[in-house]
C-alpha positions as CSV (number, residue, x, y, z in Angstrom):
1,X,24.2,-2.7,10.5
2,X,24.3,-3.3,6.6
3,X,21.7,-1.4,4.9
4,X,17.8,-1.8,5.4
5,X,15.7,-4.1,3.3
6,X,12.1,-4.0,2.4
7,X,10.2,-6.4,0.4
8,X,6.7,-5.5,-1.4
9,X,4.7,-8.2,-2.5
10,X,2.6,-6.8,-5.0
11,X,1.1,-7.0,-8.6
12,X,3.8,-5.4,-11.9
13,X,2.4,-2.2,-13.5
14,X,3.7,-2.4,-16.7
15,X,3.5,1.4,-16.9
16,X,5.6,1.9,-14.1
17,X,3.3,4.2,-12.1
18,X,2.4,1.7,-9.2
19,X,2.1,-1.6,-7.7
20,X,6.2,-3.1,-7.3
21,X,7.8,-0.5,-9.7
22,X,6.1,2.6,-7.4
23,X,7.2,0.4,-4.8
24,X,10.9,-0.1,-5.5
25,X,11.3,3.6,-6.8
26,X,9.8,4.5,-3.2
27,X,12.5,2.3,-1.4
28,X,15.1,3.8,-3.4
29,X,14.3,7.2,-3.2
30,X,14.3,6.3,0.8
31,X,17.5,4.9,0.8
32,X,15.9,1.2,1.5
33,X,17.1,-2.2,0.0
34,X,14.0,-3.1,-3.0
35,X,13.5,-7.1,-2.4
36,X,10.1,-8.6,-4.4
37,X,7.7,-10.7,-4.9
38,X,5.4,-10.4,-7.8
39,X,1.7,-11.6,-7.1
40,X,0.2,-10.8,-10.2
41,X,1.3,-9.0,-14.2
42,X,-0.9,-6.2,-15.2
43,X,-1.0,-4.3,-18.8
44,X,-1.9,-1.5,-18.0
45,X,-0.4,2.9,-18.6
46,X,-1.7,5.9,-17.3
47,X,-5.0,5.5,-19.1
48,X,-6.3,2.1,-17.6
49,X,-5.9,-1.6,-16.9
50,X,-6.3,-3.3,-20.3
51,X,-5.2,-7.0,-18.9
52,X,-4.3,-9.1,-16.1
53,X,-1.9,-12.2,-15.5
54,X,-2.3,-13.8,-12.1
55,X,0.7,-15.6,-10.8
56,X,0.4,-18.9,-9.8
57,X,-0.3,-19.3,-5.6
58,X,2.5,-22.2,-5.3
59,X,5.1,-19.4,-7.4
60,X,4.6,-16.8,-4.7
61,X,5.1,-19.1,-1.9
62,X,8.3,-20.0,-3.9
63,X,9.2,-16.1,-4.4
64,X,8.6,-15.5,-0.4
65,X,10.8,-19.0,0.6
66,X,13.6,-17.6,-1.7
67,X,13.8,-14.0,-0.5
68,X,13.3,-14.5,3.2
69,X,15.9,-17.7,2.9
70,X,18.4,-15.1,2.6
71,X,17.7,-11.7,3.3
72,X,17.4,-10.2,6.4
73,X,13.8,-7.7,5.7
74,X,13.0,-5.5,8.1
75,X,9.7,-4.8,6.8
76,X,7.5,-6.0,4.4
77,X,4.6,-3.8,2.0
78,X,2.1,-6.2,0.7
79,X,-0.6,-4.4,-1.8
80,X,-2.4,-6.1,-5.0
81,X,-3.2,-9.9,-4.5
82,X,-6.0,-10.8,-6.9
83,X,-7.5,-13.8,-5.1
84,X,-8.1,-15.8,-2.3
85,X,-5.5,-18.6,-3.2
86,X,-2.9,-15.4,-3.7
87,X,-4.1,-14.0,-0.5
88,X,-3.9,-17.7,1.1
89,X,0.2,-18.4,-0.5
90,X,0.6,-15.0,1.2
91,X,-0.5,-15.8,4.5
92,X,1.0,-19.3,4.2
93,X,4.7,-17.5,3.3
94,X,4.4,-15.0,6.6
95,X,3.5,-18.3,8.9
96,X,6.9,-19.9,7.7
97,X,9.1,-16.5,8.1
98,X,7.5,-14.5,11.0
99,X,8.0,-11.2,8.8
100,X,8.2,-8.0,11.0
101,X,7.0,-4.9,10.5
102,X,4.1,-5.4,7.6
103,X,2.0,-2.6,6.0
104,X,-1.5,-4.0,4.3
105,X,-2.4,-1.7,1.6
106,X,-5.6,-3.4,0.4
107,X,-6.0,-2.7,-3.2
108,X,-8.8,-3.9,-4.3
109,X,-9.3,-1.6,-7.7
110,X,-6.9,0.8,-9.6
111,X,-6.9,4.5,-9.6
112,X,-8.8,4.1,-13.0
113,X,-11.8,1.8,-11.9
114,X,-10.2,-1.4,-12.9
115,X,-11.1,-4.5,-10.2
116,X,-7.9,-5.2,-9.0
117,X,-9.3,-8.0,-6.2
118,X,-11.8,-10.7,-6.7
119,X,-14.9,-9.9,-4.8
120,X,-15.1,-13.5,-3.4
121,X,-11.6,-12.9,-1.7
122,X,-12.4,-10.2,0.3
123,X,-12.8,-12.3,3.4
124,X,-9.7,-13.6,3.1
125,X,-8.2,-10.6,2.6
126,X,-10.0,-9.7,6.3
127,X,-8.3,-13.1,7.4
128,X,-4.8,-11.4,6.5
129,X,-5.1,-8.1,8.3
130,X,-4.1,-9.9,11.5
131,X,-0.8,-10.6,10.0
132,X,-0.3,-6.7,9.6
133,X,1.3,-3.8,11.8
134,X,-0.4,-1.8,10.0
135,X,-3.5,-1.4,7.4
136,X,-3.7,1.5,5.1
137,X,-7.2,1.3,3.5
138,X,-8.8,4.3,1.3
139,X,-12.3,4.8,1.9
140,X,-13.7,2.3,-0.2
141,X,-11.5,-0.4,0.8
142,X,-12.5,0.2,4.5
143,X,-15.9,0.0,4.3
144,X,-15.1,-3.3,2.4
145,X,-13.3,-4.8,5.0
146,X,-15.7,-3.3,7.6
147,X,-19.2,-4.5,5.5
148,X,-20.5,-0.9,5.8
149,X,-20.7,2.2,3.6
150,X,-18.1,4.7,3.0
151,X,-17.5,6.4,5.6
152,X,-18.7,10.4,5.3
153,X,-16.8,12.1,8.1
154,X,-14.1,11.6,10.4
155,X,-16.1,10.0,12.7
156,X,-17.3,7.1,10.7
157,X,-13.8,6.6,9.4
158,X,-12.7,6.2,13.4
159,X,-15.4,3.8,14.0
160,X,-14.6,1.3,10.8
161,X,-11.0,2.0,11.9
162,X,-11.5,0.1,15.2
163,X,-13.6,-2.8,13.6
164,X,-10.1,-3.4,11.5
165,X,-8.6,-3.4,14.8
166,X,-10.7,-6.0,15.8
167,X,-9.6,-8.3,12.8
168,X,-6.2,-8.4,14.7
169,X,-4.5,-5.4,12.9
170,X,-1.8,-4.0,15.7
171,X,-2.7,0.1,13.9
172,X,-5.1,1.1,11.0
173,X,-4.0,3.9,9.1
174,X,-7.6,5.0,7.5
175,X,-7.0,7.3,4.1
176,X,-8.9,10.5,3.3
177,X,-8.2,11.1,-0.3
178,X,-11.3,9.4,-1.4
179,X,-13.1,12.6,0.7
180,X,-13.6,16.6,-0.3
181,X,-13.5,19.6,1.2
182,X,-9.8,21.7,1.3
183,X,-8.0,18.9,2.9
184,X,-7.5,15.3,3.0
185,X,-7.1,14.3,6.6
186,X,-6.0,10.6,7.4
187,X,-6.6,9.0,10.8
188,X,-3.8,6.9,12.3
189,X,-5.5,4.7,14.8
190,X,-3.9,2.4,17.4
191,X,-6.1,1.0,20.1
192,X,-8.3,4.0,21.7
193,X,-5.7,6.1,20.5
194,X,-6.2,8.6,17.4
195,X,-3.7,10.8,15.8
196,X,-5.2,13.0,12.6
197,X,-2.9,13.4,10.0
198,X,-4.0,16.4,7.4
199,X,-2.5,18.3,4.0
200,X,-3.9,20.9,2.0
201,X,-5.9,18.4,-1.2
202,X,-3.5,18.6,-3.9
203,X,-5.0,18.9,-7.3
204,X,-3.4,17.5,-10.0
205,X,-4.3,14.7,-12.4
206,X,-1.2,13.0,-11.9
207,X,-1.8,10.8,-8.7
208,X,-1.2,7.0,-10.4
209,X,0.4,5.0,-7.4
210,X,-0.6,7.0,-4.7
211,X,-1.7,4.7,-2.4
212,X,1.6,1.8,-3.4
213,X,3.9,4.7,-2.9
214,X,2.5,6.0,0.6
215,X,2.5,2.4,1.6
216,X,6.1,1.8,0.8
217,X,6.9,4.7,1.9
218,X,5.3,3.5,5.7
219,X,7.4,0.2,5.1
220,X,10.9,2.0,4.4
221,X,10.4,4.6,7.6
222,X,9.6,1.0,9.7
223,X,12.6,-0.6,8.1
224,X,15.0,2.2,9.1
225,X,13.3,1.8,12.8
226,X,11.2,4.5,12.6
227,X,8.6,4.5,15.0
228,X,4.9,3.9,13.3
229,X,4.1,7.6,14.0
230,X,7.2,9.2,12.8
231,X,7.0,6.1,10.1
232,X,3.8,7.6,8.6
233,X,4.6,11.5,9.0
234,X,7.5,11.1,6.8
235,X,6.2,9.0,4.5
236,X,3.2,11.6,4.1
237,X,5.2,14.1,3.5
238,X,7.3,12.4,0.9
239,X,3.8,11.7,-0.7
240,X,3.0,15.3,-0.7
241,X,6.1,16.5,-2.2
242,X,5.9,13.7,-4.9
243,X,2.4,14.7,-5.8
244,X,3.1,18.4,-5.6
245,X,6.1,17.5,-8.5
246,X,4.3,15.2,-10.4
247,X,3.7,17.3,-13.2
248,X,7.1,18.0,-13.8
249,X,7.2,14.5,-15.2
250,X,4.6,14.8,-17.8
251,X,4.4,11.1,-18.5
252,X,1.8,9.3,-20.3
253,X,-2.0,11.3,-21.2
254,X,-3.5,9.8,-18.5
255,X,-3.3,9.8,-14.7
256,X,0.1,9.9,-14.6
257,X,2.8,8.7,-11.7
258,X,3.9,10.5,-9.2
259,X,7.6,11.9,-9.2
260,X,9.4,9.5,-6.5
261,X,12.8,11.0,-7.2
262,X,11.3,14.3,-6.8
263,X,14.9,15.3,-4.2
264,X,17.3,14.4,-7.2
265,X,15.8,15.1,-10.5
């Protein structure tokens, strides 16, 4: 069977806390092949995002040609694009290799605040969400791609679930962490169908790469044919334990990481 391969195709975080590096630590720590493509170059540590290099569309169409040219990926996690033409050479790369099993985080600003996504590109962003099994937006970013206002309870986030459905997304995995109250309760929605996922809020100011690392996390289970359920159970509780042992790392004076090798450390 040779061992499972995931690509992310995502902007560099030069601190390491998210974006590819959360995303290859996630891989690894999951026992998944890393394979990537890097959309954009960020300098940025646990206190902000300071500056940002965009990579050239045509060089990410080269990056996807080379990896899928020769590796067999099983599943794909793409997260910060930047722009339209990024989104479009994104797009353009998944036509050419019908790449299975793809998770849309749809970052559009950083932990810290920082704009992360042109706000011209967000329909094309929309435009992509039909290429994905599944979309993993946070609050903000779903009422984004569903032109309405944050959602404020459960029931809202349900209904601008299914209006991402309707953009040709096969399953829409709708975040809670943006929320309050004890818990932070995710909604897994395929078709009519709604599964709510919830874990005690976890307090800590050490939650840089959350949202790469759960993500990636969805993309490894799918790669190891996991089924999208079990897929994002795991990879919740990975994200739990990770955030739970993040101040065991103590890196940075920001909002640092998360600890992705939490198991072996």
């Amino acid at each position: 069977m040779g061992v499972p391969i995931a690509l992310t195709i995502a902007g560099s975080d030069s601190g390491g806390g998210a974006g590819i590096q959360a995303d290859l630590k996630t891989f690894s720590a999951l026992g998944v092949y890393g394979a990537s493509v890097v959309t954009a170059l960020t300098a940025q540590n646990t206190k902000g995002v300071f500056a940002i290099h965009e990579v050239p569309p045509d060089f990410i169409a080269t990056q996807m040609d080379a990896v899928f040219s020769d590796l067999d990926v099983s599943a794909v996690k793409i997260g910060m694009l930047g722009s339209a033409a990024a989104i479009a050479a994104v797009a353009g790369g998944l036509r050419r290799h019908p790449a299975r099993n793809v998770v849309l985080d749809p970052v559009m600003a950083a932990s810290s605040g920082e704009k992360l996504l042109h706000a011209d590109a967000i329909g094309a962003l929309r435009e992509l969400v039909a290429h994905a099994r599944l979309v993993t937006p946070n609050l903000p970013e779903a009422a984004a791609l569903s032109g309405q206002n944050e959602a404020r309870d459960e029931k809202e986030m349900y209904e601008q679930a299914q209006k991402l459905l309707a953009l040709g997304a096969r399953a829409v995995l709708i975040k809670g962490g943006h929320g309050r109250g004890p818990e932070s309760a995710d909604l897994l929605v395929e078709g009519s169908a709604c599964t709510r996922l919830a874990v005690p809020r976890i307090e800590t100011r050490n939650s840089h790469g959350t949202g790469c690392t759960l993500a990636s996390a969805i993309a490894a289970g799918l790669a190891k044919n996991l089924s999208l359920a079990d897929a994002v159970r795991e990879a919740k509780d990975y994200v739990s334990a990770a955030l739970k042992a993040a101040d065991r790392l103590e890196i940075g004076s920001g909002s640092g990481p998360v600890h992705h090798f939490h198991k072996w450390w």
